[in-house]
N, C-alpha and C positions, 0 to 999 in steps of 0.2 A: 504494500500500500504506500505510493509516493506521497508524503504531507508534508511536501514542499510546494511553494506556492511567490509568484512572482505577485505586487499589489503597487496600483496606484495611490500616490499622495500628493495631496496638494502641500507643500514644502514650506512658504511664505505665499501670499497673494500677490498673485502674475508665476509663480515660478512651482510647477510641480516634476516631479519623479516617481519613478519604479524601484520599489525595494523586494528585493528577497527576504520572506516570512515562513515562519514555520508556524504550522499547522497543528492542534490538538488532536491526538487519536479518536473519532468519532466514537458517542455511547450509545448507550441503548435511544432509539428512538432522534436520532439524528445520521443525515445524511454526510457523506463527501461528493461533492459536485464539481465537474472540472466544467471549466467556464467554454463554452464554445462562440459567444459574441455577446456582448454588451453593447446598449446603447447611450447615447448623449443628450440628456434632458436637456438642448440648447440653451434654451431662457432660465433656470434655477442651476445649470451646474457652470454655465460662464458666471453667474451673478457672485457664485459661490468661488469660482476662480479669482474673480477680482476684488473679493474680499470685500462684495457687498451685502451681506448677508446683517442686516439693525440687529445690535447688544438686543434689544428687546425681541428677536423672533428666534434666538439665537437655539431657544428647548424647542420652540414649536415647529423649526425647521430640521431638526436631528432626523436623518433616514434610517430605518429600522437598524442596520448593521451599522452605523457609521462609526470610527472610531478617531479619538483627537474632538476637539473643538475649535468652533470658529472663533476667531476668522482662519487661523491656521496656528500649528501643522493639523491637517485633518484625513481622514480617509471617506470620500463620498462619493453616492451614487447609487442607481436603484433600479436599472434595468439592464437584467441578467436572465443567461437564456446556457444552458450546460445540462450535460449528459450524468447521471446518478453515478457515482462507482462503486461504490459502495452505501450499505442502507437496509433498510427494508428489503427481504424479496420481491415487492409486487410494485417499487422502486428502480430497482437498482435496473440499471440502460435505459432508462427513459429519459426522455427529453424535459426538462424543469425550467420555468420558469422564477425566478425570485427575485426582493426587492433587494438585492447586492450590490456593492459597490464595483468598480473593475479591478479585479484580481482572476487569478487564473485559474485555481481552487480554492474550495472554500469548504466550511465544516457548518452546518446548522440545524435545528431542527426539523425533522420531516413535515412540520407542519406548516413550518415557513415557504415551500416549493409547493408550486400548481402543476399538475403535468399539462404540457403541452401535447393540446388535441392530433391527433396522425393525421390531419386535414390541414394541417398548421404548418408549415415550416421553420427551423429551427431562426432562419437569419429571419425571417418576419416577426419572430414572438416575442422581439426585443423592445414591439411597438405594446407591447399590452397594459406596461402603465400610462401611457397616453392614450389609448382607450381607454382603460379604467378611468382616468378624466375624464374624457367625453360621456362615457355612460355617466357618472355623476351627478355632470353637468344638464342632461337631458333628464334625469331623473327630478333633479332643481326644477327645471323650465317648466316642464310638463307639455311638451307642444302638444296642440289639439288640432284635429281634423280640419283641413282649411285655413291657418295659419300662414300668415306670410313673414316671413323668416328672413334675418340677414348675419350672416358668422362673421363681424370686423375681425381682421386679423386672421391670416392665414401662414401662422406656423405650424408646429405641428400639433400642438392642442385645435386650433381652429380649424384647419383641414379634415382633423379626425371627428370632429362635433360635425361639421360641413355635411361630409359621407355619409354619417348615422345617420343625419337629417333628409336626405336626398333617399333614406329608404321606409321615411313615413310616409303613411299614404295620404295623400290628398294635401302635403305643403308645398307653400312657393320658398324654394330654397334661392340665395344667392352669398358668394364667397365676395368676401371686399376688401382687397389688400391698395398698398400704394403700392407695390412693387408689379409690373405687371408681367412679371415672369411666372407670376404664382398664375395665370389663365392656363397655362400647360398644364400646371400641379392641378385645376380643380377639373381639366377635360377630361383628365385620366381618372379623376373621382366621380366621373358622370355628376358635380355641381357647375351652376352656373356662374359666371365670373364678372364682377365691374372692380373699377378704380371708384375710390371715395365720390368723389365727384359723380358719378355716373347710376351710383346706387339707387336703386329699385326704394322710393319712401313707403309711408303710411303703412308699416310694419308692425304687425303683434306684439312682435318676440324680437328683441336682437339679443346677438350673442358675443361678447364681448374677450377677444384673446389677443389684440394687437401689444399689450404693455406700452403703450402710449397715452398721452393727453389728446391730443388730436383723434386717433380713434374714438376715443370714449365718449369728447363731445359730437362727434362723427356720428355714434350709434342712437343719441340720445336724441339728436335730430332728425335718423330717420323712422323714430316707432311714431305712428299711430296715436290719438288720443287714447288714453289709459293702458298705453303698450309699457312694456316691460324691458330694459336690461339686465341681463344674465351676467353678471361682472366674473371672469377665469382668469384675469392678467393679473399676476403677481410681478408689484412694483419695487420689493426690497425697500432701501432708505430713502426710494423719491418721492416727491408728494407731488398731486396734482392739481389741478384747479379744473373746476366745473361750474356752467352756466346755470347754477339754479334757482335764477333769478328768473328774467324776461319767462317763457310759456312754461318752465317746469310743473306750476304749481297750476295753473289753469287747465292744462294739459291731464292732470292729473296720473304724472309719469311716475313710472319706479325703477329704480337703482336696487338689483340683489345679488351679494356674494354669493356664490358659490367655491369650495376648495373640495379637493379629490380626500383630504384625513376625514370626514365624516361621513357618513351614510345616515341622510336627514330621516328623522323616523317618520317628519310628517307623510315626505317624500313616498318612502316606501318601507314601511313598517316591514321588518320584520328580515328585512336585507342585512347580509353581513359582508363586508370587505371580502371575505373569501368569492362569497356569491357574485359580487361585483366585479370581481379577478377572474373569476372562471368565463363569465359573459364575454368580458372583456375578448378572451382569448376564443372564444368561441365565434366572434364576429369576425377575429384574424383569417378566416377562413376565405374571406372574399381578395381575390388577388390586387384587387385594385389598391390597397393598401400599400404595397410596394412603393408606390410613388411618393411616400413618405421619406423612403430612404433614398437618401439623395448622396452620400458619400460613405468611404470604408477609408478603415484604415489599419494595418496591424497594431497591437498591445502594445508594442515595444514603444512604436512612433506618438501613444496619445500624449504625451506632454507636451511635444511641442504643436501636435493637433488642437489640444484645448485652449493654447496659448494664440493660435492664428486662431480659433473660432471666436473668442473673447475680445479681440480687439478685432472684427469683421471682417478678416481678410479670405474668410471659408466662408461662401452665402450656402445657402441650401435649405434643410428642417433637418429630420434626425441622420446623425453620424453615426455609424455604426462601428464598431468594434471589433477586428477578427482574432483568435487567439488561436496558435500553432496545434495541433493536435499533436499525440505523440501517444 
């Protein structure tokens, strides 16, 4: 049984590395899983990279495995996709899902891994906690029959809410990024596509993942009297300004968080994170999802991958992760 194990770390803010770690002999009821691709929650693990991560969200932000504290030295990240090697019998070679940081093997409890559906591919199942955002986020919304619908912001949270939406029946869905490279990313998500400007108004429901100011007043202007914002963009230390002055209150508009830590009981009584995780991975099934992954890169090379994606010299949505089999 190999328990050794290569792991990423964020070192100082802006500057990470790869250290060699030894691993705990797995116990009863815990797995060892060698990692076969992780991915890049772009907007929380660059934020996290440049060491913008508020003193005050500093527990609320902690990813199940993380280990260190922000701002740094830290070890983080949460989308991990590897093969059982040991475990349970009705585990062990199956393809696993968990919320792990990138490292190469890892030791945890068998409770903490989803298996990944045999409808699923291993390099796609790396998107499953960004659909478990999006299921969340839709669970929040509650879209209804007939709904006309706008997803501001088209990374990979908003693209994946995007998709979900385009497979309810009877809504007007439409993607609304400033970037108008992302019209390719939503053609290939069977959604439809405008720039800010050009957006589709008088909307029910908007859906909110740009992490900008400009989006947000963007989306508020185009609901509907008594339409609703879905707010998914996590801002870290910035704050923003919002017009809720002039028609907010005549209007009789609403502004609602939504975050992927909770499963709202009003929501759906009786949901658990796991239940939410398995959906999640169960949707991965449709191939159009691919178009999520927009770049790779081996284990070895992510420090200076996270380092170009945090200062914007990597465009895309999620980066993927390949790690050496052996």
């Amino acid at each position: 049984m190999d328990l050794t194990a290569r792991a990423f770390w964020l070192r100082s803010p802006g500057l990470g590395e790869v250290r060699d770690v030894e691993l705990p002999k797995p116990g009863d009821g815990e797995v060892l899983v060698r990692a076969l691709y992780s991915g890049v929650s772009r907007g929380t693990e660059t934020l996290v990279f440049r060491g913008g991560v508020p003193e005050s969200q500093h527990a609320v932000m902690r990813a199940p495995f993380q280990e260190g504290d922000f701002p740094a030295p830290v070890k983080y990240g949460y989308l991990s996709v590897g093969r059982v090697e040991h475990g349970p019998p009705e585990l062990v070679g199956r393809t696993v899902f968990c919320l792990y940081p990138h490292q190469s093997r890892y030791v945890v409890p068998a409770s903490a891994v989803t298996v990944v559906p045999d409808s699923v591919p291993a390099g796609r199942a790396v998107l499953a906690g960004t659909v478990e955002t999006a299921v969340n986020a839709l669970w929040d919304a509650g879209p209804q029959l007939g709904d006309r619908i706008a997803v501001v912001g088209g990374g990979m949270v908003g693209c994946s809410v995007a998709a979900l939406l385009t497979r309810h029946p009877g809504v007007r869905v439409q993607l609304v990024d400033a970037d108008p490279e992302r019209a390719e990313t939503a053609r290939a998500l069977g959604v439809d596509f405008a720039l800010p400007a050009d957006a589709l108004g008088e909307c029910d429901l908007v859906v909110h993942a740009s992490a900008t100011e400009p989006g947000l007043v963007r989306s508020l202007e185009l609901l509907a009297p008594e339409g609703t914002v879905v707010e998914l963009s996590w801002y870290g230390d910035r704050r923003v300004t919002l017009p809720l002055g002039e028609a907010f209150h005549s209007r009789r508009l609403t502004v609602r968080s939504s975050q992927v830590g909770t499963v709202s009981p009003r929501a759906r009584a009786g949901r658990t994170y796991a239940d939410r995780l398995a959906l999640a991975l169960e949707l991965l099934a449709e191939p159009a999802f691919d178009a999520l992954i927009s770049g790779e890169c081996a284990f070895e090379d992510l420090p200076d991958v996270l380092s170009r994606l945090a200062r914007g010299e990597l465009k895309g949505l999620c980066h993927r992760v390949q790690y050496t089999t052996d």
